[in-house]
C-alpha positions as CSV (number, residue, x, y, z in Angstrom):
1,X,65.5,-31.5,-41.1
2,X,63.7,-34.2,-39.3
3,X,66.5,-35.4,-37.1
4,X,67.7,-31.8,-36.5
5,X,64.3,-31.0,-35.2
6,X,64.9,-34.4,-32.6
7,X,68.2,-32.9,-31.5
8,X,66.9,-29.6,-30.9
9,X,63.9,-31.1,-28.6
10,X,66.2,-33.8,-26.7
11,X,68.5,-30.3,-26.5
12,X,65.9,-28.8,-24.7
13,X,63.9,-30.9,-22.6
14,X,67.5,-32.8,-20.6
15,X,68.6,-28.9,-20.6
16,X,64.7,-27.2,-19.4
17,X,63.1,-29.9,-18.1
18,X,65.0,-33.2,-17.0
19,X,67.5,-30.5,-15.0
20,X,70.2,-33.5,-15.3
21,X,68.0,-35.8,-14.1
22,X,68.4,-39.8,-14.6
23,X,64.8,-39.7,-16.2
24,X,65.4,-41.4,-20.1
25,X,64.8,-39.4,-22.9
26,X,63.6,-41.4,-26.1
27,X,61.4,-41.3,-29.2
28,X,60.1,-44.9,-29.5
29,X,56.3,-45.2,-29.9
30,X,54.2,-45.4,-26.8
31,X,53.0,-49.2,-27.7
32,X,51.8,-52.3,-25.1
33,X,55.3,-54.0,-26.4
34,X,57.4,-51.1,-25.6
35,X,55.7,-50.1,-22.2
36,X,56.2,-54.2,-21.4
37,X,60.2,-53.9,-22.1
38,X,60.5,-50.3,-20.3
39,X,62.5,-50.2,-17.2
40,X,63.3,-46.9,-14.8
41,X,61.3,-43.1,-15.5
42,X,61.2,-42.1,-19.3
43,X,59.7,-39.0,-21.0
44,X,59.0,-40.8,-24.8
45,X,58.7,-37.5,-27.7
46,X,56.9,-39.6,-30.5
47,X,56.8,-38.3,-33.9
48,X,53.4,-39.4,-35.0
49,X,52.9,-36.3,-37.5
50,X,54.2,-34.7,-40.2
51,X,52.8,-31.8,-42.3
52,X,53.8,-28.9,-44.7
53,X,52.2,-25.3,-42.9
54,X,50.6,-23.8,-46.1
55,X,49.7,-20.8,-44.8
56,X,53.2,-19.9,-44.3
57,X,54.3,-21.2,-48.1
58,X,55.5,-18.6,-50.6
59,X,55.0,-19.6,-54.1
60,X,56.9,-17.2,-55.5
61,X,60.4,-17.3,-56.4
62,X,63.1,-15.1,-54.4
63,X,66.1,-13.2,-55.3
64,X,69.6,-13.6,-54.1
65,X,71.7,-11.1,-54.1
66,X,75.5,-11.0,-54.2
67,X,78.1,-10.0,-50.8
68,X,77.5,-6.3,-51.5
69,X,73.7,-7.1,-51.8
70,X,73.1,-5.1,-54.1
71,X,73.3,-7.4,-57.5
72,X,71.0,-10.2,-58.1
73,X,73.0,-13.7,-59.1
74,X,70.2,-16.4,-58.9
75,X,66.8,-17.2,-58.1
76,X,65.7,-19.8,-55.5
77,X,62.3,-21.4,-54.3
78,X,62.1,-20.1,-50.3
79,X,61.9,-22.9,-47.6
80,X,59.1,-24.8,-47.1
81,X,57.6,-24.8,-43.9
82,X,56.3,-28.3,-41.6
83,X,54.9,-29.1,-38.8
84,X,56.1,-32.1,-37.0
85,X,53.5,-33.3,-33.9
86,X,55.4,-35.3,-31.3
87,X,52.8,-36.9,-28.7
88,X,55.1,-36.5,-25.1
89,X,54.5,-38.9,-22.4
90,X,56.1,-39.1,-19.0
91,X,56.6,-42.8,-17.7
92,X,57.4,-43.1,-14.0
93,X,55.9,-46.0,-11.5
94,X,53.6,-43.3,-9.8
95,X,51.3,-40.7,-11.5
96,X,51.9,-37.9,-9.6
97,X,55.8,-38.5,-10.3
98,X,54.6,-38.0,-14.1
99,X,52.3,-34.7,-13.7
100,X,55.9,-33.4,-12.4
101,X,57.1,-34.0,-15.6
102,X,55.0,-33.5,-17.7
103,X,54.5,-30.2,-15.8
104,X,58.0,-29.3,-16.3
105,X,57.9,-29.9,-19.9
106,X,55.2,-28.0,-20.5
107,X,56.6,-25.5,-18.7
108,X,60.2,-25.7,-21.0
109,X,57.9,-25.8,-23.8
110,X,56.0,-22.5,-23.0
111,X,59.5,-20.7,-22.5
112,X,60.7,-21.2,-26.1
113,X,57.7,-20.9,-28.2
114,X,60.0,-19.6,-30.8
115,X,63.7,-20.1,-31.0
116,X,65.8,-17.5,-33.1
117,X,68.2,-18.3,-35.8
118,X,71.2,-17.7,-34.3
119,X,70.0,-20.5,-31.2
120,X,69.7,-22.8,-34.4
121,X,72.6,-25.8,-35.4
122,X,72.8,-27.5,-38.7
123,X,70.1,-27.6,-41.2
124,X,67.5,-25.8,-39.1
125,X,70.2,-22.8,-39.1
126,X,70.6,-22.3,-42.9
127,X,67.1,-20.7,-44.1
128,X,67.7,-18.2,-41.3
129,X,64.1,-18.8,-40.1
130,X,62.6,-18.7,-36.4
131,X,61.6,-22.3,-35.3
132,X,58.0,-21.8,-33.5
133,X,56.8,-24.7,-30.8
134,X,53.0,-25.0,-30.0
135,X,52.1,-26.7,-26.9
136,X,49.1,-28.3,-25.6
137,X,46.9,-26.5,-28.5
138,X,42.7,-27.7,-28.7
139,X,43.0,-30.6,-31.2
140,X,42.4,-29.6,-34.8
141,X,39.2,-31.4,-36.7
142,X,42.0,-33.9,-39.1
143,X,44.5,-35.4,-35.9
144,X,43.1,-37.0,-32.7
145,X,45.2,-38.1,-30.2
146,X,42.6,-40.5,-28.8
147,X,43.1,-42.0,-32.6
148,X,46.7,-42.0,-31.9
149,X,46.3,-44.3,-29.5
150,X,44.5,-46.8,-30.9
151,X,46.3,-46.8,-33.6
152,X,49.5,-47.5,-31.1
153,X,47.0,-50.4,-29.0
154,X,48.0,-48.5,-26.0
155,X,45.6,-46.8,-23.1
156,X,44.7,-43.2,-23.1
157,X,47.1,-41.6,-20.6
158,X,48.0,-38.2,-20.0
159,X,50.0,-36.7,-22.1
160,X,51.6,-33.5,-24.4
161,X,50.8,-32.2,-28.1
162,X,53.8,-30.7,-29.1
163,X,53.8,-29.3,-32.4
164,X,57.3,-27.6,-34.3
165,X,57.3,-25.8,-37.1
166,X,60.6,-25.8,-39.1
167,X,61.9,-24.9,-42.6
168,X,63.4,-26.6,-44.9
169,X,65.5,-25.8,-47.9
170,X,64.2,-26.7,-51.2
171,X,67.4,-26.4,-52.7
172,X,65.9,-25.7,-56.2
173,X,67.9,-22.4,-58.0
174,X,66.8,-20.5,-61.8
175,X,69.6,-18.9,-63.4
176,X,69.7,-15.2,-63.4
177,X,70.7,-12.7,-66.6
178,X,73.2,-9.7,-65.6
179,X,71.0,-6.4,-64.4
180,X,70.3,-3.9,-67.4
181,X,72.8,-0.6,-66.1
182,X,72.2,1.5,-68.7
183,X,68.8,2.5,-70.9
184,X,68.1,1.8,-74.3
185,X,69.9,3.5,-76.9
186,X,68.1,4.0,-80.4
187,X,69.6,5.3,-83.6
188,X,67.8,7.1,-86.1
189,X,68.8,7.3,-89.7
190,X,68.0,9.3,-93.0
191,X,68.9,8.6,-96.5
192,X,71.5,11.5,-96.5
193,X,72.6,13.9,-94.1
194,X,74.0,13.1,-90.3
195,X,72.8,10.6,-87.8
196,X,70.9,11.8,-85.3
197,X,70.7,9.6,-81.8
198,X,68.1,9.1,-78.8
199,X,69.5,7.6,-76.0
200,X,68.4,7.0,-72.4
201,X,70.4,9.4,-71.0
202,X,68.2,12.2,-72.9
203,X,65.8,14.8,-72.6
204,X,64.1,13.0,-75.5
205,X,65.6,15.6,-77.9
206,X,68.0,13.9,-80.6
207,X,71.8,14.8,-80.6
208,X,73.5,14.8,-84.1
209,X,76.9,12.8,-84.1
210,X,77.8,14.9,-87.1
211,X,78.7,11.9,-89.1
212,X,78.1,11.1,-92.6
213,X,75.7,8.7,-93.5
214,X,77.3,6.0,-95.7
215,X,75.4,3.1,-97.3
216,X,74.7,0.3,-94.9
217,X,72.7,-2.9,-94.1
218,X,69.7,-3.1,-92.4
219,X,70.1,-3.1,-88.7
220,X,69.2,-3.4,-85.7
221,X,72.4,-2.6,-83.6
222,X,73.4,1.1,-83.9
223,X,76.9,0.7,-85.5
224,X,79.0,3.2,-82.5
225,X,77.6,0.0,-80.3
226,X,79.6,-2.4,-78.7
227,X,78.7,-6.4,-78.8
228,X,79.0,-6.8,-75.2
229,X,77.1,-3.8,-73.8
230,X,74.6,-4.3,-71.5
231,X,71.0,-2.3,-72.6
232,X,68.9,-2.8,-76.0
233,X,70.3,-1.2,-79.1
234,X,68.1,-0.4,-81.7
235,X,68.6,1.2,-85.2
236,X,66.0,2.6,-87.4
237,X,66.7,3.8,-91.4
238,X,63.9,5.8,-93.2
239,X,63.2,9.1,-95.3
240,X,63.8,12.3,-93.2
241,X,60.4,14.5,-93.7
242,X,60.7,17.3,-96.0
C-alpha cells in the first residue's frame, strides 16, 4: 500500500504541479549529506510518518455477499485505515523560485483532498475506499516537524505537511454456514393416535398428517425430514391429555 500511495503522489504532483517541468521529483530524506550531493531544482516527498487512523477502524466483522448480492459466502475483517505524513520540500538555488513551488503544490494538494475509487490503481483500488489528502494542517501535540528536522541534522526550511489516508486490506476471511430458508419444523407425538405437526409455515395451529403412529426411537429429527434440509427439525413424543 505504501508504494502505491508514492505512485499516486509522484502521479499527481509531475501532473498538478511540476506542469512537465525539469524540476526532480524524489523521496530521499532532506539530510546535510543529501542537500551536499543535490544538483538542479527538486521537490523531495519524505515519508517520515506512519500511522493507523483509529477513528475510522471498524472492529467488527463484514459480510460478503455473492454476484446476485443477496447471499452471504464469507466474513472478512474491513480495511484498515493509515495515515502516511510526507514532509515536502522545494529545492531550487533561489527562495522565491521555491515559494513557486511549493505554492503550486499546495495548490495540487488542495484540489484533490479526496480521490474517488475509480481514480485509484492497484492496491489502493481494491477496498473501494476514497483516499483523503490533508494539507498544511496545525501540528498535532505527538509529531513536530521542527523535531523532524533535527532528527534529519538539517535547517528548518519552509516546507509542506502532507498527510494521506489510505486503506489497506487485511486479507483475514471466517467461514460462513449456508442462510437458514425455511423456519423450524417441530413434530409432535402421542402414544397412539395420528401425528400432529407445527411448522413455520403455520398459524400456530397443528395439522394432522393422518398417519399412524408406530413404535419408534427417541428423536429429535421428525421422521417425513430430509438429512440435508436446511432449518431445525425437532420431534417431541409424550402422552396426549385426556
Amino acid at each position: 500500500m505504501i508504494h502505491d500511495v508514492d505512485q499516486l503522489l509522484e502521479k499527481l504532483v509531475k501532473k498538478d504541479a511540476l506542469n512537465g517541468s525539469s524540476v526532480e521529483l524524489v523521496f530521499e530524506a532532506p539530510t546535510k549529506d543529501w542537500v551536499a550531493r543535490r544538483s538542479g531544482p527538486a521537490v523531495d516527498l519524505y515519508l517520515y510518518d506512519i500511522r493507523e487512523d483509529l477513528e475510522r477502524r471498524v472492529p467488527a466483522w463484514e459480510d460478503v455477499k455473492d454476484a446476485a448480492g443477496e447471499r452471504t459466502t464469507d466474513r472478512r475483517l474491513p480495511p484498515r485505515r493509515y495515515r502516511l505524513a510526507y514532509l515536502v520540500t522545494a529545492w531550487t538555488q533561489r527562495p522565491e523560485d521555491e515559494h513557486r513551488l511549493l505554492s503550486a503544490l499546495l495548490s495540487a494538494f488542495i484540489r484533490n483532498a479526496m480521490l474517488k475509487p475509480e481514480e485509484l490503481e492497484g492496491t489502493l483500488a481494491e477496498p473501494n475506499l476514497p483516499v483523503y489528502i490533508d494539507v498544511a494542517q496545525p501540528p498535532s501535540q505527538d509529531r513536530s516537524l521542527a523535531d523532524v528536522w533535527s532528527a534529519l541534522g538539517g535547517e528548518l526550511k519552509p516546507s509542506l505537511d502532507v498527510v494521506v489516508t489510505a486503506p489497506m486490506v487485511v486479507g483475514r476471511t471466517a467461514p460462513y454456514g449456508p442462510p437458514v430458508l425455511i423456519g423450524p419444523s417441530i413434530g409432535l407425538a402421542a402414544v397412539s393416535g395420528p401425528e400432529e405437526v407445527f411448522d413455520g409455515a403455520g398459524a400456530g395451529k397443528p395439522r394432522r398428517t393422518n398417519r399412524p403412529l408406530s413404535p419408534l426411537p427417541e428423536e429429535t429429527v421428525p421422521a417425513n425430514a430430509k438429512d440435508d434440509d436446511p432449518g431445525l427439525k425437532v420431534r417431541a413424543r409424550g402422552l396426549r391429555a385426556g
